[in-house]
ZARO-427180 format. One record per residue (C-alpha): x, y, z; residue in one letter; residue number from 1. Coordinates in nm, 3 decimals. Example, Ala and Ser with C-alpha at 12.3 -4.5 7.8 and 13.67 -1.06 7.14 Angstrom:
residues 2
      xx      yy      zz vexti kolba
   1.230  -0.450   0.780     A     1
   1.367  -0.106   0.714     S     2
***
This chain:
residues 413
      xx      yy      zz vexti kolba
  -3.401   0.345   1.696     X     1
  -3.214  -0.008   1.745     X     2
  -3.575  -0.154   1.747     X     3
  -3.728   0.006   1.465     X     4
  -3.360  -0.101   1.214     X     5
  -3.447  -0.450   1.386     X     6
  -3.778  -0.413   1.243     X     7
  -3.745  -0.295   0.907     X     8
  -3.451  -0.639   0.830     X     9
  -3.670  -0.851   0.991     X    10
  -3.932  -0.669   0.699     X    11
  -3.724  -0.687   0.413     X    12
  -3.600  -1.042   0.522     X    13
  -3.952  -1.206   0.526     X    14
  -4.053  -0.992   0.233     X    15
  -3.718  -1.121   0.001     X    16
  -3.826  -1.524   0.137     X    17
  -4.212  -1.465   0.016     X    18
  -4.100  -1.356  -0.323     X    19
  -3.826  -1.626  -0.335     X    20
  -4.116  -1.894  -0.252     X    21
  -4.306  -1.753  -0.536     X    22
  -4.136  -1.840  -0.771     X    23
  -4.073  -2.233  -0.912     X    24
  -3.661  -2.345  -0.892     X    25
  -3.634  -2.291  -1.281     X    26
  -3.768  -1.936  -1.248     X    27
  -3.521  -1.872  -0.954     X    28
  -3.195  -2.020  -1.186     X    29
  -3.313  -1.800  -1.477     X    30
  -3.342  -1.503  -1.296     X    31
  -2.954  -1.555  -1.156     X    32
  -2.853  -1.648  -1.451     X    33
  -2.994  -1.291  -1.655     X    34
  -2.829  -1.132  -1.355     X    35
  -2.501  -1.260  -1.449     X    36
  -2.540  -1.204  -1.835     X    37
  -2.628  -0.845  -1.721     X    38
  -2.296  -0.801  -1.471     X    39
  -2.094  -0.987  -1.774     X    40
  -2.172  -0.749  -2.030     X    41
  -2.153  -0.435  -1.786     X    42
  -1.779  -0.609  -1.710     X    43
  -1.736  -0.625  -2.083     X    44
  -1.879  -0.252  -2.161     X    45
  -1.645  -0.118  -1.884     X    46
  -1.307  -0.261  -1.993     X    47
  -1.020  -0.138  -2.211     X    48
  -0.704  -0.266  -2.356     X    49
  -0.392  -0.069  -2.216     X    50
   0.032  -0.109  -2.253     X    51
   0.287   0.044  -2.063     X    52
   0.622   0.047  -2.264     X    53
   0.761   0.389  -2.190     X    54
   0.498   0.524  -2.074     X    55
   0.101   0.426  -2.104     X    56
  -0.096   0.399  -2.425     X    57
  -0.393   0.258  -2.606     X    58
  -0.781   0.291  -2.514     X    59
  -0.713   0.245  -2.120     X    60
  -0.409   0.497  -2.118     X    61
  -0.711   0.743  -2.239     X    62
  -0.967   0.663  -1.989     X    63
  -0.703   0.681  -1.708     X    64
  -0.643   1.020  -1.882     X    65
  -0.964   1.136  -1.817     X    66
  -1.042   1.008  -1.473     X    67
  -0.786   1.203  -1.319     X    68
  -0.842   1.521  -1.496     X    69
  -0.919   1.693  -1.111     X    70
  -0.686   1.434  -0.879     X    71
  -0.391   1.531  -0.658     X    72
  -0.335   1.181  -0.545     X    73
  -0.349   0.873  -0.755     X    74
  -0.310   0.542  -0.517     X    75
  -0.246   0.195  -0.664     X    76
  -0.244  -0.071  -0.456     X    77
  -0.076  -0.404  -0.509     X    78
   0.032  -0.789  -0.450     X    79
   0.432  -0.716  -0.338     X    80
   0.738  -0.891  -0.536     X    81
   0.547  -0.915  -0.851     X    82
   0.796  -0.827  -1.201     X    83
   0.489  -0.622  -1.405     X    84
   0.346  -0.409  -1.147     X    85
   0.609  -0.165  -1.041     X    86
   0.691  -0.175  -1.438     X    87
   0.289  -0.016  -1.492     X    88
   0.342   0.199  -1.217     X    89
   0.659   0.347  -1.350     X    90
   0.448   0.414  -1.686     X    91
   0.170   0.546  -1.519     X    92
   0.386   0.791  -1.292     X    93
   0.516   0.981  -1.629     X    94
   0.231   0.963  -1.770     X    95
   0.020   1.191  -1.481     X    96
   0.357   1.385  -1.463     X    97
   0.316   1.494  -1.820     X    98
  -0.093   1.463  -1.802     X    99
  -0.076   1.673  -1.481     X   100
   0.204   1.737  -1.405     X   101
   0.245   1.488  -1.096     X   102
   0.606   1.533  -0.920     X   103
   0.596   1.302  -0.642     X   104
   0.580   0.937  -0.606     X   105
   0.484   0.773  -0.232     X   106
   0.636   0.447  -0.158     X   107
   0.603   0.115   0.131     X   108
   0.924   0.222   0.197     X   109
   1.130   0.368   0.549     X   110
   1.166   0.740   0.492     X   111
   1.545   0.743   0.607     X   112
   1.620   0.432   0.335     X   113
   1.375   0.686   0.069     X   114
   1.618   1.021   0.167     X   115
   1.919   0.805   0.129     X   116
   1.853   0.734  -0.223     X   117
   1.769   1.094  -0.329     X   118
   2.132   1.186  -0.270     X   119
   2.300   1.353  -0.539     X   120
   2.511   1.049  -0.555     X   121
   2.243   0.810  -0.572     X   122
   1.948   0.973  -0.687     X   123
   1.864   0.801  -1.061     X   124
   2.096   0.541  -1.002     X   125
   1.971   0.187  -0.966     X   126
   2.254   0.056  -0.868     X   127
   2.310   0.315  -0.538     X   128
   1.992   0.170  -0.474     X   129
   2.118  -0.189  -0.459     X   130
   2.439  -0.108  -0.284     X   131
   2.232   0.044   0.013     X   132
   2.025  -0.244  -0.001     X   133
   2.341  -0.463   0.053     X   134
   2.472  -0.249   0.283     X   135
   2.204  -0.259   0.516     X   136
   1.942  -0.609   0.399     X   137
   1.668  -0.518   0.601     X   138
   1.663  -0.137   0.571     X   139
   1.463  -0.144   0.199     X   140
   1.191  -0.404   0.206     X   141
   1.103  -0.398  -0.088     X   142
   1.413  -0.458  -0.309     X   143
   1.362  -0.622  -0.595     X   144
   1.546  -0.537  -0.936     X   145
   1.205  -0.387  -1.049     X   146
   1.072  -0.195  -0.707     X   147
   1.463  -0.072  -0.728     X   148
   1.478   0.042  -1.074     X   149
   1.112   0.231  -1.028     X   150
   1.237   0.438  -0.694     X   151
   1.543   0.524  -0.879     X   152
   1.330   0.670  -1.163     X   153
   1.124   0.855  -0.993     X   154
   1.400   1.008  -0.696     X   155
   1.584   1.091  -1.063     X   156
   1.311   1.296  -1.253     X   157
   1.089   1.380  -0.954     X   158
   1.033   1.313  -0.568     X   159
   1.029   1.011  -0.408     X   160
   0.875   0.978  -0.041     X   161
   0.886   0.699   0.215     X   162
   0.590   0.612   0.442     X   163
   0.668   0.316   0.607     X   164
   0.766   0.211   0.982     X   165
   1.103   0.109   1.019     X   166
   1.218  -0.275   0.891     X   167
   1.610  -0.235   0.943     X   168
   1.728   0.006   1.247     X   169
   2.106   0.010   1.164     X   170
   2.138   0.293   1.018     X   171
   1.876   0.518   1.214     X   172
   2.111   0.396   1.528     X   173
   2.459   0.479   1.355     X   174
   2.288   0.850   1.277     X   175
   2.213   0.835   1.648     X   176
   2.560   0.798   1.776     X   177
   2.671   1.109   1.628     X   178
   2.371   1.286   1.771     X   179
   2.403   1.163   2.118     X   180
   2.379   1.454   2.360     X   181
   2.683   1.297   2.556     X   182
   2.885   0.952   2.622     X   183
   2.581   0.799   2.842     X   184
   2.366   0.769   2.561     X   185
   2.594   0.753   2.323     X   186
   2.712   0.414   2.480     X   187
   2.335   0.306   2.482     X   188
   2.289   0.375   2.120     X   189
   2.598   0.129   2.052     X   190
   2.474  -0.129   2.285     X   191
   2.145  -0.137   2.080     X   192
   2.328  -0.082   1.728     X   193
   2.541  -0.421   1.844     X   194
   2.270  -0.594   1.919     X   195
   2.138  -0.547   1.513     X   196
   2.446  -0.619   1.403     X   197
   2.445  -0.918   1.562     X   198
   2.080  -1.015   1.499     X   199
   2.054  -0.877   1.103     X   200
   2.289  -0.972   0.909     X   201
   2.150  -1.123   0.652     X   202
   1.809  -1.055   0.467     X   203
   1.663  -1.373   0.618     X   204
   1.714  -1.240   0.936     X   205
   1.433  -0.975   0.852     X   206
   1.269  -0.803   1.145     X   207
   1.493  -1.014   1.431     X   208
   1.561  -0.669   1.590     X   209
   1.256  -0.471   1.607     X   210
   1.043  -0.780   1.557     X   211
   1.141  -1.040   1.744     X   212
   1.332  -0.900   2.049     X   213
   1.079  -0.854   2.316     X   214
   1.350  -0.615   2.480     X   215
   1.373  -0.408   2.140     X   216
   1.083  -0.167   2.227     X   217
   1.191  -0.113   2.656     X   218
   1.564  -0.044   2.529     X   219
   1.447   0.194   2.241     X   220
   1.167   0.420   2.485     X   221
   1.462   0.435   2.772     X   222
   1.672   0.605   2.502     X   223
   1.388   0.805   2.382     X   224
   1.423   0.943   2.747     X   225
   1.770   0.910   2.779     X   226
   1.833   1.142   2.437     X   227
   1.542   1.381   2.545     X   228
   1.586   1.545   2.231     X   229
   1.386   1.858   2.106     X   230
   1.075   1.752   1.989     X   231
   1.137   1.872   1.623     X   232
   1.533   1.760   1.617     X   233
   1.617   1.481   1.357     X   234
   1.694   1.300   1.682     X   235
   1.338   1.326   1.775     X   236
   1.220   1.160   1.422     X   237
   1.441   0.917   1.392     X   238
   1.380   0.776   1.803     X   239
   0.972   0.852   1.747     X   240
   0.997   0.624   1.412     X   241
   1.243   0.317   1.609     X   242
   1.019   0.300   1.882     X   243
   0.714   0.321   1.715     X   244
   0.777   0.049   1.460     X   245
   0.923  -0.171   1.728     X   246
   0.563  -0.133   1.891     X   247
   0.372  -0.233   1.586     X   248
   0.622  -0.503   1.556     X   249
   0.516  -0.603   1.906     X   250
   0.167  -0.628   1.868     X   251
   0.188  -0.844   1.598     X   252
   0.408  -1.043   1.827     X   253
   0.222  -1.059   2.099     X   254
  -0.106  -1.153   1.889     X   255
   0.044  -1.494   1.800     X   256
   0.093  -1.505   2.149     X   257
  -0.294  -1.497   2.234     X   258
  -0.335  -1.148   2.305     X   259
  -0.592  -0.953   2.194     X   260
  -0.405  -0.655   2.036     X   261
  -0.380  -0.739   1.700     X   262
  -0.606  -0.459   1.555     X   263
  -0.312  -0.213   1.676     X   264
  -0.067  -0.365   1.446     X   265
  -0.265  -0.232   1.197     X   266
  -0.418   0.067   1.324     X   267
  -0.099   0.195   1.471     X   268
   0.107   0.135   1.171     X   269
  -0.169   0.324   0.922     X   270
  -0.168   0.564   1.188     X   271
   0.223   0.599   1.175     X   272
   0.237   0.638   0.774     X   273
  -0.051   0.920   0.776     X   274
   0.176   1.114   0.991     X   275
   0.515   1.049   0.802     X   276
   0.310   1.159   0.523     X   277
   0.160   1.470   0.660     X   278
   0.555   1.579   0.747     X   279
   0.666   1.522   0.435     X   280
   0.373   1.741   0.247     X   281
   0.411   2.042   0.501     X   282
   0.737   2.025   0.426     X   283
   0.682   2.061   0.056     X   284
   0.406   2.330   0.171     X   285
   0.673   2.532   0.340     X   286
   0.882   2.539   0.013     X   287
   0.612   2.660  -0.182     X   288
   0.479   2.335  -0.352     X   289
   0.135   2.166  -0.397     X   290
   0.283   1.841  -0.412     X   291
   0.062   1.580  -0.649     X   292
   0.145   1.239  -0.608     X   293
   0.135   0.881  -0.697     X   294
   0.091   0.623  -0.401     X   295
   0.246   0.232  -0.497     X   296
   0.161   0.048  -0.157     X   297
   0.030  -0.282  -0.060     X   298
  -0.363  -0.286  -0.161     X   299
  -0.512  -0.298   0.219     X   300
  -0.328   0.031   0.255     X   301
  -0.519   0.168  -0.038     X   302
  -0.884   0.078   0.026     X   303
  -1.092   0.365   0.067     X   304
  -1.321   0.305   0.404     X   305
  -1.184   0.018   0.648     X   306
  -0.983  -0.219   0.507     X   307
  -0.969  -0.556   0.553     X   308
  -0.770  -0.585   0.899     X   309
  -1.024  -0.307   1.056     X   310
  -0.827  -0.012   0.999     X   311
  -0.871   0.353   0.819     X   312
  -0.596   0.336   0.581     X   313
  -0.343   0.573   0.451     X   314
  -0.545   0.502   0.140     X   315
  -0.890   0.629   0.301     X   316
  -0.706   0.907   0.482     X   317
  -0.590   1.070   0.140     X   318
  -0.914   1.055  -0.025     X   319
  -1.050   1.266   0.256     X   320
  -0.702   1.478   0.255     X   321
  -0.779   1.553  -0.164     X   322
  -1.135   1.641  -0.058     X   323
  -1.024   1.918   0.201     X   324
  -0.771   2.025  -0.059     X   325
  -1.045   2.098  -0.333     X   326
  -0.925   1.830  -0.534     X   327
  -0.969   1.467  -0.623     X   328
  -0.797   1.119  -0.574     X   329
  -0.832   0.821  -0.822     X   330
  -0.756   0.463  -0.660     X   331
  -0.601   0.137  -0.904     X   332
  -0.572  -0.212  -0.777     X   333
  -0.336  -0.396  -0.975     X   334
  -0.419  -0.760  -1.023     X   335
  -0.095  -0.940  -1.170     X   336
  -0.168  -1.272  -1.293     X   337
   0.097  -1.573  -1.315     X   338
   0.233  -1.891  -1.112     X   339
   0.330  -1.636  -0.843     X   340
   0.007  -1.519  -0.733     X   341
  -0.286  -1.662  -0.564     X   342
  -0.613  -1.419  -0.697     X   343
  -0.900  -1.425  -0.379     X   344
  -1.157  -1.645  -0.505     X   345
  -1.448  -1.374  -0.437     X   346
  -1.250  -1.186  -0.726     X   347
  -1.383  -1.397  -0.984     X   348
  -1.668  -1.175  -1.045     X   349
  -1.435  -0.925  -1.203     X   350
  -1.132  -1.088  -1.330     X   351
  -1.073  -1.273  -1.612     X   352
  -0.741  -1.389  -1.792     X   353
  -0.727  -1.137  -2.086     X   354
  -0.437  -1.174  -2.325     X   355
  -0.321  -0.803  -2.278     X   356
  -0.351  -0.636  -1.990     X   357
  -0.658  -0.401  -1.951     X   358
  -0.810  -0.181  -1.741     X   359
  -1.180  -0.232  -1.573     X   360
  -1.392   0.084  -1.489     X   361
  -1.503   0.002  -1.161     X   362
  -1.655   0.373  -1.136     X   363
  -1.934   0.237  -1.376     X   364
  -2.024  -0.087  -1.183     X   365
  -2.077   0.047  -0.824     X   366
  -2.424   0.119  -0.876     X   367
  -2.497  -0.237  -0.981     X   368
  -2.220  -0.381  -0.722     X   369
  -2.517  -0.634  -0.619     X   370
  -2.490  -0.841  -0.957     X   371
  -2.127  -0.931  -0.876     X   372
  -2.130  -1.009  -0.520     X   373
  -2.482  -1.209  -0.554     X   374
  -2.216  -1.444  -0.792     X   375
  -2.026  -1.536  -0.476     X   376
  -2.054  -1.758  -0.124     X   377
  -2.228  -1.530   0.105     X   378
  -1.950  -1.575   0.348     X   379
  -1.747  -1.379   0.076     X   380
  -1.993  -1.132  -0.024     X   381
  -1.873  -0.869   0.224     X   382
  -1.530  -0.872   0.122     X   383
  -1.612  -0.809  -0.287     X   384
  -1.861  -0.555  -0.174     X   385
  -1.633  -0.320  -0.030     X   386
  -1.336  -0.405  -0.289     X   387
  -1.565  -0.299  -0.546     X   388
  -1.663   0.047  -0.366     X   389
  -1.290   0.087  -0.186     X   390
  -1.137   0.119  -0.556     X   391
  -1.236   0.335  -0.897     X   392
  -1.023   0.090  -1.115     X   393
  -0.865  -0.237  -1.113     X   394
  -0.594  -0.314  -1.362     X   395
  -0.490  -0.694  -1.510     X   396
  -0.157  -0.750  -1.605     X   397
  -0.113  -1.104  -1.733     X   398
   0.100  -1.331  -1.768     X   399
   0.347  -1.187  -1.506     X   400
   0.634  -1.336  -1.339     X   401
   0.756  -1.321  -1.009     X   402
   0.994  -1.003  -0.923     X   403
   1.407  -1.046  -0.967     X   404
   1.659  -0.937  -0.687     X   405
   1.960  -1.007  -0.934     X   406
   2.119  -0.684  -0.825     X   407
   2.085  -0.750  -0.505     X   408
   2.118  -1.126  -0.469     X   409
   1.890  -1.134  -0.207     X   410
   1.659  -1.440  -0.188     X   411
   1.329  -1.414  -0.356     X   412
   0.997  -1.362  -0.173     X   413
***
């Protein structure tokens, strides 16, 4: 079978070079050049002006509308720390909640830091938000004013979830104290919780503990044993989501290193969020709801197939999950433009600088993906191909700035 896949490239190669020697240089630029007039007007065809000022309007807030007439799960994917794009999310998630009635919003965020802020004293406040933030600087991270302001929304109208490994283990190990099964561990869990205090004080200090410790992960699986807590205790979750993080954490590590692991960094971790997702929509299950929800979440995390660091994302893994539900799932990148961001240059197919922001039907150009990636390097070809089929939609928001932490003071990133 190898032989005869061999054969039929090897075919198609020497049959592509005999027409290519056919024809005369001239005849060869003309033809590339009618193959971009044709992928410019199918660009052109395909996209439609859209705002988001309480709420989404305008001829791309009615294709949007239509797309996801049969979708449980709407993903968007994103740059991070960018001011417009949790501002279009925020618009989008009440407009599906009145469109169809979506009640849940999925965030890049630790589940513990996501079921702090839907306490009744917190939930729809912004400014609980911050003050956790404060509290703990590496627990939320991603804490800007707008990211902050959009969580609080949605925890006050809706549901918020958190699918992210742990970033700041302070407050998973003070929760752990006062579930310590006696004084033994109990001492161990304030040995560790010390050691954070001591390591993360600051938000520039991100990730010393479960990052950069190499004793981090030993300490936190000999208290995994040490608590032997039942497997379906909070004491369970909150050890199984330390040590796990802190061995993502260490892969990534020891990658830099020279070791050849760091395809688990991102494998693991994807694994880790499908499974703090899953708990969190069983649990909703059990109480009698069909949860339907929008996903905001760096874009890798989003791409339907593999992504870019090798992995079956989150992102692929609910586009399946919609499927065996009966339903559908729509996927957005949001491309922010401004001084902050740095576009991929294979994007330049598709993107343009519009002066509103507007949203590109990306549902209409797979069939003719070829015309767009034929416009770029080869050695880049690869990587707009399977943007172009790992999203339905990407959306441009110009002229965006950077995000703010003013509430929190933290330093920007």
């Amino acid at each position: 079978m190898k032989l005869m896949f061999a054969a039929l490239a090897a075919l198609a190669c020497t049959a592509g070079a005999a027409v290519a020697q056919d024809k005369t240089p001239a005849e060869v630029a003309a033809a590339a050049a009618a193959s971009t007039a044709r992928a410019t007007a199918l660009l052109e065809a395909n996209t439609r002006p859209i705002a988001f000022d309480g709420g989404l309007s305008g001829p791309g807030a009615d294709f949007l509308r239509d797309q996801t007439q049969k979708a449980q799960f709407v993903l968007v994917g994103e740059t991070h720390n960018d001011r417009d794009t949790p501002r279009f999310v925020g618009a989008l998630f009440d407009s599906l909640r009145d469109w169809r009635a979506f009640d849940t919003l999925v965030v890049e965020v630790d589940p513990v830091a996501v079921d702090t802020l839907k306490l009744p004293a917190n939930r729809g406040r912004a400014e609980a938000a911050a003050d956790l933030a404060r509290r703990y600087p590496n627990h939320i991270g991603f804490a800007s004013d707008q990211d902050l302001e959009l969580m609080a929304h949605a925890a006050g109208v809706a549901d918020l979830w958190g699918i992210e490994q742990v970033q700041g283990a302070e407050p998973l190990l003070e929760e752990l104290t006062t579930l310590a099964p006696n004084a033994a561990v109990r001492a161990q869990v304030e040995t560790l919780l010390t050691q954070v205090k001591s390591l993360e004080t600051r938000r520039d200090q991100f990730g010393a503990f479960l990052h950069g410790d190499v004793e981090t992960l030993p300490r936190l699986q000999a208290l995994t044993t040490a608590f032997a807590a039942a497997p379906d205790s909070r004491a369970a979750f909150l050890l199984e989501t330390l040590t796990t993080s802190a061995e993502i954490y260490s892969y990534y590590r020891r990658a830099r290193a020279g070791e050849p692991v760091g395809l688990y960094n991102n494998t693991v971790r994807e694994a880790l969020m499908k499974r703090l997702f899953l708990r969190q929509y069983r649990a909703a299950e059990a109480a009698g709801r069909t949860p339907r929800a929008l996903f905001k979440m760096g874009a890798w995390h989003m791409y339907r197939g593999r992504n870019p660091n090798q992995a079956f994302p989150i992102g692929n893994f609910i586009h399946e999950f919609a499927i065996a539900n009966d339903a559908e799932s729509y996927s957005v990148y949001v491309l922010a433009q401004g001084e902050h961001t740095r576009e991929p240059s294979w994007m330049a197919p598709l993107s343009s600088t519009p002066d509103q922001p507007v949203v590109i039907d990306l549902r209409a150009l797979h069939p003719t993906a070829s015309l767009f990636v034929a416009q770029v390097p080869v050695e880049h070809q690869a990587a707009l191909r399977d943007f172009i089929y790992a999203f339905d939609a990407v959306v441009i928001l110009p002229n965006s700035e950077k995000a703010s932490f003013d509430r929190t003071g933290f330093p920007s990133r």
